[in-house]
N, C-alpha and C positions, 0 to 999 in steps of 0.2 A: 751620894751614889744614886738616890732616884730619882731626882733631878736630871743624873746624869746619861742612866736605864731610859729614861722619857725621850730623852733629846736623840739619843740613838734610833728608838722606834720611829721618832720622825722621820729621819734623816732615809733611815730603810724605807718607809713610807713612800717618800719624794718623791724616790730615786728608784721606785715601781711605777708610780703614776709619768715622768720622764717617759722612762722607756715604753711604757705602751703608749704615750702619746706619738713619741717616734713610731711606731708603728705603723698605727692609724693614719700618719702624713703620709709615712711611706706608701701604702694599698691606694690612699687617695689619685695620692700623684702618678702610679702607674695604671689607675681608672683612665685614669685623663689622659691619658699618651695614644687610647685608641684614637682612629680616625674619623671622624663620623659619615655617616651613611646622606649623601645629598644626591636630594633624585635628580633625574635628568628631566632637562628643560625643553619642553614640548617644542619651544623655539630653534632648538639644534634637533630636532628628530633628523630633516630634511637632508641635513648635512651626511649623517648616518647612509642615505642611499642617493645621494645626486649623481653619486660615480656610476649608478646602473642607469643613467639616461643616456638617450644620445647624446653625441658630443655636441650635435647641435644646439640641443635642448640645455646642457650644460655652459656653452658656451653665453647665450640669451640670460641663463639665470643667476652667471656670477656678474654680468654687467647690468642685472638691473637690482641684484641683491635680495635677501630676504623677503618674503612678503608682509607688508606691515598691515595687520587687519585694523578694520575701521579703530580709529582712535578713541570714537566716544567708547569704544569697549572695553571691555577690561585687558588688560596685555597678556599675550598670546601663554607670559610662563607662568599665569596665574593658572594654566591649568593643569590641575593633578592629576586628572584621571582623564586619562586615552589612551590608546590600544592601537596596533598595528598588525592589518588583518589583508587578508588575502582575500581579492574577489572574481568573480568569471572574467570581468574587464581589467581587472589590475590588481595593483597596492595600495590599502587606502591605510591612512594615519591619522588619528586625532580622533576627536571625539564621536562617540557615538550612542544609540538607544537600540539594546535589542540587535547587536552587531551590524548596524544598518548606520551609514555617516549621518551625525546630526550633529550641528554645530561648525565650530571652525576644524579646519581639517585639510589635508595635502592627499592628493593621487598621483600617482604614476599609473599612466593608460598603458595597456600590453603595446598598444600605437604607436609608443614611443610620448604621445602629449602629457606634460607634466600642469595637474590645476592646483591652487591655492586658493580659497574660498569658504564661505559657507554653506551648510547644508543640513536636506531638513527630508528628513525619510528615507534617507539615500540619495539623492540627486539636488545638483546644486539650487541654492536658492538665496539672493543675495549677493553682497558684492566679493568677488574676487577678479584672478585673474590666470588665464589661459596662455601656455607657452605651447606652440604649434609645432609639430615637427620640421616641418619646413623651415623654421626659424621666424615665424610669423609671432605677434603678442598681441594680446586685448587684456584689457585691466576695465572692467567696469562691472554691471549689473548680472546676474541670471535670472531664472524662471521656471521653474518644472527640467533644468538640466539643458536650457537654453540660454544662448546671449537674448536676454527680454529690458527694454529700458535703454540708461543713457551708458554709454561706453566707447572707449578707443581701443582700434583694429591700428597695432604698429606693423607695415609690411618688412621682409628683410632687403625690400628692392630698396625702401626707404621714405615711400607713400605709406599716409596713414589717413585712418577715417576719425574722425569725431562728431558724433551724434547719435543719434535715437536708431532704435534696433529692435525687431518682431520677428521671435522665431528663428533666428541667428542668421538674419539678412539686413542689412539694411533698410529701412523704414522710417518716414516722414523727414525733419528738416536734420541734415547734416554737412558737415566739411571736407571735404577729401584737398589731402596737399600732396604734390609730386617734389621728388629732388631735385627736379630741373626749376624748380619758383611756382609751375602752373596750380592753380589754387580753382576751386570749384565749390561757391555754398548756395544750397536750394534743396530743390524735394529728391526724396530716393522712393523707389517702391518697388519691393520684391528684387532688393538687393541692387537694383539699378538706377542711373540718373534716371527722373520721369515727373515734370511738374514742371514749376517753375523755378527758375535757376541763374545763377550769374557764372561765369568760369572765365578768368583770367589766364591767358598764356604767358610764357617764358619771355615772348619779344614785343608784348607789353599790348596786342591785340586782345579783345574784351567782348563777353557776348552776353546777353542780356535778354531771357525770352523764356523760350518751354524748351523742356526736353521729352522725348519718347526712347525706352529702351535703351538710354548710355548714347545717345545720338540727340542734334541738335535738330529739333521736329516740331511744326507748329507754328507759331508767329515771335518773330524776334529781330532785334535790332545785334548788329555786328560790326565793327569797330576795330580795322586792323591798324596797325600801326604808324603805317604809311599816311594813314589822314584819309584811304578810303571808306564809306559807308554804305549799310546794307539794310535795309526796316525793310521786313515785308514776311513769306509766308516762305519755310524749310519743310523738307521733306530728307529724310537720313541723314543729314549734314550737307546738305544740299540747297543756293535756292533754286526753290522750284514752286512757282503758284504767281500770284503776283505779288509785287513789292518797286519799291526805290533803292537807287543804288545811285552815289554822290562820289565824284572825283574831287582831290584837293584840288586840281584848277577850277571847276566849278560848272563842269557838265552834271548833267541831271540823267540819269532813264527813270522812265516812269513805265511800270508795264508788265509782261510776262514773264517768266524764265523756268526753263526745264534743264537741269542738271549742272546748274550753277552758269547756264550761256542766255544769253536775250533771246527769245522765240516764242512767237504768236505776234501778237499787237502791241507796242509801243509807242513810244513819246522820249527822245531825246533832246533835249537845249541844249545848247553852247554858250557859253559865258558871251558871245556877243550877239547871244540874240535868236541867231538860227536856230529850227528848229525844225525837226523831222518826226511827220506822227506816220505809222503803216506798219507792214508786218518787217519782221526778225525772221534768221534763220540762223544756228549755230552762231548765236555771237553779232552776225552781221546784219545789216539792210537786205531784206529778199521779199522780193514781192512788190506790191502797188502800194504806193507812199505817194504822202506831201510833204513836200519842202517849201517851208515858210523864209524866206531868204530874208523879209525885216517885216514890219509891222502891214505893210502896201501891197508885199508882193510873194504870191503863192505859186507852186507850182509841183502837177501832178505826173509822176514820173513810178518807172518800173524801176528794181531793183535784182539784178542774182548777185547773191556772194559777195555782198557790200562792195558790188559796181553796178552803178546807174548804166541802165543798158538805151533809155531813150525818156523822153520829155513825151507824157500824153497830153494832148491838145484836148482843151473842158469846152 
């Protein structure tokens, strides 16, 4: 019988500890069924407000995607702590010191222009990139809340710029391409062609020289397609000064030009020899010239309107 009293106490024992261990699973496992609290990823803020851009702006930014900030950095959803805050100029998101953007971080300008970049005081500084409300884009460098350094200017015509930039113009050696092929690499200054430069056209004419002001100005060799040539001295895209100008049959001028015509003093050859030095008017022979007819024999004659009007007797 107390053998048998023992073995009962067990058994009631057990069969207490059982049931409270069932318990205990049970509380466990309805812990576990909440859902947990996962923050939101600094990398979808953007998404949160793209819908308040224009649709220009929108359109630009689901075809070029996310902005990916420089890679050697740490990635964009490493960051925990940023804030989206309201400013005289816009909406800014991401990171900051002192409610002032410092770090990586996303604006929308009351302008309509949406930027993604860094920044350092409030104003950008470092690489990002710029969605323009015209549907314009640059992805490169800033500076004090300028394009400062290297970066590309995408147009929405379909021309874009690649190169160096001061002050958010163009500056020193760059690339500009058009959609028609025309390709243009040399100096820029204060936003403009101005230096020296090469620019390639569409139907496969080539120009090689200075430029002033987004015009071909200064001294330069030109190269249309046709197999004509032009070395010598431009004025607006003009020549104009002196210089040589070469036919594929193999006439020569040598001499003056004002507004892209022959005029002052010249020197023309013919592939067989002839040869007329004297003044130009509009294009033509005007004025008191010689004509060299071969190596023997010269002859001093008047010109109007590229017609010889008489033979002067020397």
């Amino acid at each position: 019988m107390g053998s048998l009293n023992c073995k009962c106490e067990s058994e009631e024992d057990k069969t207490v500890l059982v049931e409270s261990l069932g318990k205990q699973k049970l509380d466990l496992k309805n812990q576990g069924s909440a859902a947990p609290i996962i923050p939101p990823k600094f990398s979808d803020a953007i998404l949160n407000h793209i819908n308040e851009v224009p649709p220009v702006i929108k359109e630009v930014w689901d075809s070029l995607g996310r902005y990916k900030f420089d890679k050697d950095d740490e990635d964009e959803d490493d960051i925990t702590e940023w804030k989206t805050f309201k400013q005289d100029d816009g909406l800014y998101i991401g990171e900051s010191i002192n409610n002032l953007p410092s770090g990586r971080g996303i604006k929308i300008y009351k302008d309509g222009n949406l930027v993604e970049g860094y920044w350092q005081d409030g104003v950008l500084c470092g690489k990002g990139r710029m969605i323009h409300i015209n549907g314009d884009y640059y992805i490169g460098n800033f500076e004090n809340g300028k394009i400062n350094g290297l970066g590309v200017l995408s147009s929405h015509t379909g021309a874009k710029y690649d190169g160096q930039w001061v002050e958010s113009k163009q500056e020193g050696n760059g690339k500009e391409l058009w959609p028609d092929g025309a390709e243009y690499i040399g100096d820029f200054k204060n936003g403009v062609k101005c230096g020296k430069g090469t620019f390639w056209w569409r139907d496969g004419s080539t120009y090689q020289g200075e430029f002033f002001n987004n015009n071909i100005h200064g001294f330069g060799r030109y190269e249309w397609s046709d197999g004509r040539k032009y070395e010598g001295e431009w004025v607006e895209s003009k020549m104009h000064g002196k210089g040589t100008f070469f036919w594929p049959n193999g006439r020569i001028y040598e001499g003056e030009f004002v507004n892209d015509l022959k005029q002052g003093q010249g020197k023309l050859t013919w592939p067989d020899g002839k040869v007329y030095i004297g003044g130009w008017m509009n294009g033509k022979r005007h004025g008191i010239g010689n004509m060299n007819i071969n190596s023997t024999t010269s002859k001093k004659g008047e010109w109007k309107n590229g017609i010889r009007i008489k033979w002067i007797d020397v």
